[in-house]
Each structure stands twice: as C-alpha cells, then as structure tokens.
C-alpha positions in Angstrom: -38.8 100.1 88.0 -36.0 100.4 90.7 -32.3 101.1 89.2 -29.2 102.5 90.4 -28.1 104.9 88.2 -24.6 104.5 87.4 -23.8 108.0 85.5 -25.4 111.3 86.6 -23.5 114.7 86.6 -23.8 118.0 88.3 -26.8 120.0 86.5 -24.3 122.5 86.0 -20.3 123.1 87.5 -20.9 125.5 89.9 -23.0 125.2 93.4 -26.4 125.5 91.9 -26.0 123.0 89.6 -25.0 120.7 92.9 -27.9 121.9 94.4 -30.4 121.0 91.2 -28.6 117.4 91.7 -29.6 117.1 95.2 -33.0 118.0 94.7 -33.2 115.9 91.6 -32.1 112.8 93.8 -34.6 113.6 96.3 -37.1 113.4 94.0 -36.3 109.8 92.5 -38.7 107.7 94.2 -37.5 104.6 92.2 -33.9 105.5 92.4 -32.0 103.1 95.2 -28.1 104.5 94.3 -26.2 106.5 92.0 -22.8 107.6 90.8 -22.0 111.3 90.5 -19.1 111.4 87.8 -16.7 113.9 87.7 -14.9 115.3 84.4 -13.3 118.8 85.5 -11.2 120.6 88.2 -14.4 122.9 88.3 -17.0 120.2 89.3 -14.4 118.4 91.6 -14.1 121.9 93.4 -17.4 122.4 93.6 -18.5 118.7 94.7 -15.1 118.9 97.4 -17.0 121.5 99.5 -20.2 120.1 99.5 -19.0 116.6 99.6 -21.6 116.2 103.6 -24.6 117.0 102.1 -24.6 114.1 99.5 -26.9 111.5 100.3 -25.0 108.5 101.7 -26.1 106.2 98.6 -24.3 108.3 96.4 -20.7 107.4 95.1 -18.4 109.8 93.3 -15.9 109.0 91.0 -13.9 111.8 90.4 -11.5 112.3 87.5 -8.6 109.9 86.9 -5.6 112.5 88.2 -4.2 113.6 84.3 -3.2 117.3 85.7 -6.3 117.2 87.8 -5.4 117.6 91.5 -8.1 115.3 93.3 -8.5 115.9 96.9 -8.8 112.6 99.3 -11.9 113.5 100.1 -13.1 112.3 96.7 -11.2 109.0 96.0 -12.9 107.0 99.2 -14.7 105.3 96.1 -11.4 104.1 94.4 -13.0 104.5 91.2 -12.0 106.8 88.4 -13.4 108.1 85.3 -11.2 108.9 81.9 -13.0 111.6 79.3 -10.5 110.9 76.2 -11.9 114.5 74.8 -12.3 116.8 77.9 -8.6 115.1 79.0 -7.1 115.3 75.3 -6.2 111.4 75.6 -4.5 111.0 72.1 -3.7 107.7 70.7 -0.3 108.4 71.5 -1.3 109.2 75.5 -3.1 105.6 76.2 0.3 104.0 77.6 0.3 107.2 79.9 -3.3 106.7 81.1 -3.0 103.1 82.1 0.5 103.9 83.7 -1.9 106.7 85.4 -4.0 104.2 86.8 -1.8 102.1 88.0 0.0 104.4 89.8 -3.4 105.0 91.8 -4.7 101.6 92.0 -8.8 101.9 92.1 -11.6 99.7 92.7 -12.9 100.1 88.6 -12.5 102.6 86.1 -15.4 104.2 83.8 -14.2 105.2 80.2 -16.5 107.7 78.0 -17.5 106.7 74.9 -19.7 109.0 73.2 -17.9 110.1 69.9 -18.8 113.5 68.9 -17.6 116.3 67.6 -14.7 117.0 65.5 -11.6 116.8 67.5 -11.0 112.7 66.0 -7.7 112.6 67.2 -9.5 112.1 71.1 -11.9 109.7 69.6 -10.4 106.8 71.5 -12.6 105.8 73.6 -12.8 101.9 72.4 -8.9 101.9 72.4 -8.5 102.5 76.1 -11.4 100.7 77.1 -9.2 97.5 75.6 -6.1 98.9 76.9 -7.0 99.0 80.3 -9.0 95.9 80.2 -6.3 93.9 79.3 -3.6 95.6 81.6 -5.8 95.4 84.8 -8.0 92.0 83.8 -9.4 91.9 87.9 -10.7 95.7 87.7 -14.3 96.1 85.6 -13.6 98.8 83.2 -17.2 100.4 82.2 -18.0 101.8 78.4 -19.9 104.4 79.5 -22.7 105.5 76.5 -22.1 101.9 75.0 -20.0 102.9 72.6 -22.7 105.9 70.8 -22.4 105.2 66.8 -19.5 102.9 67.6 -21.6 100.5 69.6 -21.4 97.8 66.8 -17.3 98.0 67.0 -17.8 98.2 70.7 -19.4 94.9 71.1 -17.5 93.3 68.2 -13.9 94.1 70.2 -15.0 94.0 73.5 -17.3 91.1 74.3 -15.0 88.4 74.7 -13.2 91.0 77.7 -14.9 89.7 81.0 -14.2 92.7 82.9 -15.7 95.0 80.4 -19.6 96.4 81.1 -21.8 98.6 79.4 -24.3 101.3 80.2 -26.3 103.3 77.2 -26.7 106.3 79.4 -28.1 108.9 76.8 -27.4 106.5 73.4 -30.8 105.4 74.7 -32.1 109.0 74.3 -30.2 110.3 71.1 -30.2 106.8 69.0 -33.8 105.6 69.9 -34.9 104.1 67.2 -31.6 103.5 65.1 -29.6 100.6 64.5 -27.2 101.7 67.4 -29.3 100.7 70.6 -29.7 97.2 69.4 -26.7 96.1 70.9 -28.2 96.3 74.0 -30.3 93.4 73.0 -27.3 90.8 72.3 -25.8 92.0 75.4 -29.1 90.6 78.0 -29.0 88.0 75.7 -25.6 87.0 76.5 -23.6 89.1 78.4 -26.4 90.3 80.9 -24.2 90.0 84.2 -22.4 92.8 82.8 -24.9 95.6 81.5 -25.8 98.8 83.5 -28.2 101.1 83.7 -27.2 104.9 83.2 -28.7 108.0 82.4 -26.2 110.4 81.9 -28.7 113.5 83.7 -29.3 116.3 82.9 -28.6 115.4 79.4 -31.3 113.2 79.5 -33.9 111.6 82.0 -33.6 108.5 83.0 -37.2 107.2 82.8 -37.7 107.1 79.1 -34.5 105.8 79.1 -35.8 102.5 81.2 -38.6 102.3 79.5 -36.2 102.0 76.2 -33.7 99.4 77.8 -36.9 96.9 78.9 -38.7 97.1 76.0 -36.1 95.8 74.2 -35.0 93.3 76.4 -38.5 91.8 76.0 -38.0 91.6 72.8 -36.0 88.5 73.8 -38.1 87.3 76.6 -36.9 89.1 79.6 -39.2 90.7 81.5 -38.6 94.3 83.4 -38.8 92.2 86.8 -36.0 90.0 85.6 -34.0 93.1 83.7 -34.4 95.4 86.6 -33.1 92.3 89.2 -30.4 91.6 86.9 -29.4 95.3 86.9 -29.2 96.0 90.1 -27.1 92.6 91.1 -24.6 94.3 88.7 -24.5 97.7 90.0 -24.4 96.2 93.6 -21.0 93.8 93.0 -19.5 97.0 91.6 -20.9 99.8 94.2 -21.7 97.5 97.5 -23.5 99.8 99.5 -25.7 99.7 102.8 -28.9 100.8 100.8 -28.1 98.3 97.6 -27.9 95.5 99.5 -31.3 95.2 100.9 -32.5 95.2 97.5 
C-alpha cells in the first residue's frame, strides 16, 4: 500500500538519530512523501544543519515559535506543529498560541493529541485544536494521534469543523484492539476527505499500522485501493509536492 506519511520524527535529537531517519526513508519502498515534525530547539538544531541531505519529498514542520527560535531555513513549509506538553500550553496560554500563529501566518498547523502522563494541566490538546479551527477556518488544523483515549470527545467536538483532519499515528499501535481506534471507522465513513495516515516512527512502524487503518475501513466496505487513493488525495491538497502529484 502506498501512503505518505504525515508524522515521522528524528530516531533520536542528535545527528545519528537524523541519520537512522534518512536511512529509514530510504528504505520505504511504499513510502511516496513524508513530514518530519519537529518538537524541540534540539531537533530543530540538529535538522537546521543537515536540512540538504533530506530527500526532496520530505516536508518539515518545525515547532510553532513559543520561545523556540526557528531558523528560515525551516519554515519554507509554512506549517507548524504545537506539543501542548513539551511547550507547557496551559488552558490559560490557548489565546497566546493562536495569537502566535497569527502572527506567523502558515499554510496548516498540526496539534498533538496524545494524552499521557500526569502533567493534566497541558492536557489540552482538543481545546486548541477548536481554538484554532475556529479562529483560522481556511487553514486545516490536523489532530495528530486522533485524539488517543479522548478520540470519542475528539470526534464528538470536532466533526462538524471542516478544516479539522485526523491521523492515528501510534493510537493504531497502542489502542489496537480497544474501543479507541474505532473512530477511525465513522470518520471513512463520513468524513474520509479528511483522514491521514501517520505513523508517528520510531515509536511505532508504520506497516502494522496500515494494515490496522484498512482493515477496518473494510469493515464498512472500503477497500485498501480505495482507502489508500483517498489518503493520499488528502495528504497531497495539504503537502502538494512534485513526487505526490504523479500519484
């Protein structure tokens, strides 16, 4: 199955772990684009100076700027990603982060949403994906992990946003099998032009991962031809690239 693979990381924040990425994306037969997301000053360092030996269908999306100094070299994407735990976004800080993003301007923004741990008080994840949804209703605003244990809530107060998408990067892995992955199953029922596909490496491989995401989408008669064409006319209107768009 051929997928773009909208959330992958740096195997580790330091050069090797850049290097275990290349050679990771070299080895992806399957794999026709990716994004390489950024959450600290460490991997936007690191990524900075090695920025030429990316392969061209590769799009970073560093860190939105929250007292993260982001060279230019990294925003030629225009898109930004928002870690409420990593960048202590508080309840009380959402009015700053769209105000951040504003300021910027971007192409899209990607929001995690993977609660866990036990710092609550950054466990706003749904709450910004809303906020910024509604404040910037032209920009697609991603949900990256679909929401985790809160996919339910996710889809409840989110569906009815247009310019909200999805991926299940790792939920896929973790939640296999639970209750929490079968959101995924109402979205390609009805809100398929806006599902992703994500794997969230190296915290998980993306093949079992596919294998998850079609074999419950047959479960309401689409097939991994159809699911794979529909994925990848999502992940191409939101990162247009030469490669994507032969496919």
């Amino acid at each position: 199955m051929r997928y773009f693979d909208c959330h992958l990381h740096l195997a580790s924040p330091d050069s090797a772990g850049f290097t275990k990425l290349v050679e990771y994306l070299g080895a992806r037969r399957d794999l026709v684009g990716a994004n390489l997301v950024l959450n600290t000053p460490d991997e936007v360092a690191v990524v900075a100076a090695r920025l030429g030996e990316l392969p061209p269908h590769v799009v970073v999306v560093p860190p939105l700027p929250l007292g993260v100094d982001v060279p230019a070299s990294l925003r030629a994407s225009r898109w930004w990603k928002v870690h409420p735990a990593l960048h202590e976004v508080t309840r009380e800080r959402i009015p700053e982060v769209v105000r951040a993003f504003g300021s910027v301007g971007g192409a899209g923004v990607m929001v995690h949403h993977f609660p866990w741990g036990d710092r609550l008080e950054h466990n706003t994840g749904l709450e910004l994906v809303i906020a910024l949804a509604r404040a910037f209703p032209e920009v697609p605003v991603v949900a990256t992990h679909g929401g985790g244990y809160e996919s339910w809530p996710l889809r409840a107060h989110t569906a009815r946003l247009p310019n909200v998408y999805y991926d299940f990067s790792v939920t896929f892995s973790v939640f296999a099998g639970t209750d929490y992955v079968r959101p995924w199953v109402q979205y390609v029922q009805k809100r398929r032009n806006r599902i992703l596909f994500g794997s969230d490496w190296p915290s998980a491989e993306a093949e079992p991962q596919l294998e998850l995401a079609a074999r419950l989408a047959s479960e309401v008669g689409v097939g991994a031809e159809d699911l794979q064409a529909q994925l990848l006319e999502n992940s191409r209107r939101l990162w247009p690239s030469p490669k994507t768009a032969s496919v």
